[in-house]
N, C-alpha and C positions, 0 to 999 in steps of 0.2 A: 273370794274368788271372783275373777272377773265375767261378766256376762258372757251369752253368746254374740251377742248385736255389737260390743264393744271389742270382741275377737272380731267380729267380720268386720269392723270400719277398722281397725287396725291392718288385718291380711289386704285392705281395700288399700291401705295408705301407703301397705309396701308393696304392693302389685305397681301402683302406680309410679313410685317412685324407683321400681327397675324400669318399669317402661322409658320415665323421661331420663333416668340415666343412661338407656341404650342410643334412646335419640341423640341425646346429647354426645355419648361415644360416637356416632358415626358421622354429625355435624362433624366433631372436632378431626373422625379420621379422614373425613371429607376435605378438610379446611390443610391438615398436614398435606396431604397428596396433591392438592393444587399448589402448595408451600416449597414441595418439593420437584414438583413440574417446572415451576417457575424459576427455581436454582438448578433446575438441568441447563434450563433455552438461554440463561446467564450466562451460563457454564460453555453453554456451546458456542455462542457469541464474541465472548472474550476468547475461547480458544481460534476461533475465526482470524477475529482481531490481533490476534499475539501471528499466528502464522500470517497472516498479510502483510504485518509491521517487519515481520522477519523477513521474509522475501522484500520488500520494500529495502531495507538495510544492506543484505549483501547484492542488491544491486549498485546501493550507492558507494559500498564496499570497492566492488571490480573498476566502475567508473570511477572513483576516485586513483585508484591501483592504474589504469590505465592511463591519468591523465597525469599521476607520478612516473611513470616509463617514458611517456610522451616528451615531461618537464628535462626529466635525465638526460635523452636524445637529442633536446634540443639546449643543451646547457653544454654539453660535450662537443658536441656539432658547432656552435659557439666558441667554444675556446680552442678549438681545431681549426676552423675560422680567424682569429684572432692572432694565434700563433703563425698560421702560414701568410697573413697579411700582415705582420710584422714583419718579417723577413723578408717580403717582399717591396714591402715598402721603405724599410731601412736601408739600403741598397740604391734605389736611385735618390733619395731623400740626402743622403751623404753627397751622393754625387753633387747636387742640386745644392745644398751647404757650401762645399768645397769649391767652387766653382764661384757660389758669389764671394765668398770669401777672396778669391784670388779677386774677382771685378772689383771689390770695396780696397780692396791693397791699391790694384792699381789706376783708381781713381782717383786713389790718396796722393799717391806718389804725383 
């Protein structure tokens, strides 16, 4: 049967060795909860960054969309342009054709 001195350095060894296992429990619950601070302000950051990127995009979105409307207007506006200056320029251009034509005849002749 074991002594009394070697029951008390035993109860001694496990006294102590809840003590350092508490310490150690709350280092390490210490060490998770700055772990987990630190994956909050991450967290908060990229969500920052994702809504700035977003807002950045659908401005470049409408700007781009505007400057597709603007292209459209100015491509129709063009060929409305183009078509009414054909006609109009067809027109005395014949004339101006027809005309030397008759000069070059009768230069020949």
């Amino acid at each position: 049967m074991p002594d009394l001195s070697s029951l008390e350095r035993r109860l001694a060894t496990g006294r102590q060795a809840r003590m350092d296992a508490e310490v150690l429990a709350r280092q390490k619950s210490a060490e998770l909860v700055a772990l987990r601070n630190e994956a909050l302000s991450f967290h908060r950051e990229l969500e920052l960054r994702v809504a700035e990127r977003t807002a950045q995009l659908h401005e470049s979105l409408e700007l781009a969309r505007s400057y597709a409307a603007k292209a459209r207007a100015a491509a129709l506006a063009r060929s409305t342009f183009l078509a009414n200056m054909s006609h109009e320029l067809r027109t005395p251009l014949r004339a101006v054709v027809v005309a030397g034509v008759r000069r070059h005849r009768l230069w020949i002749e």
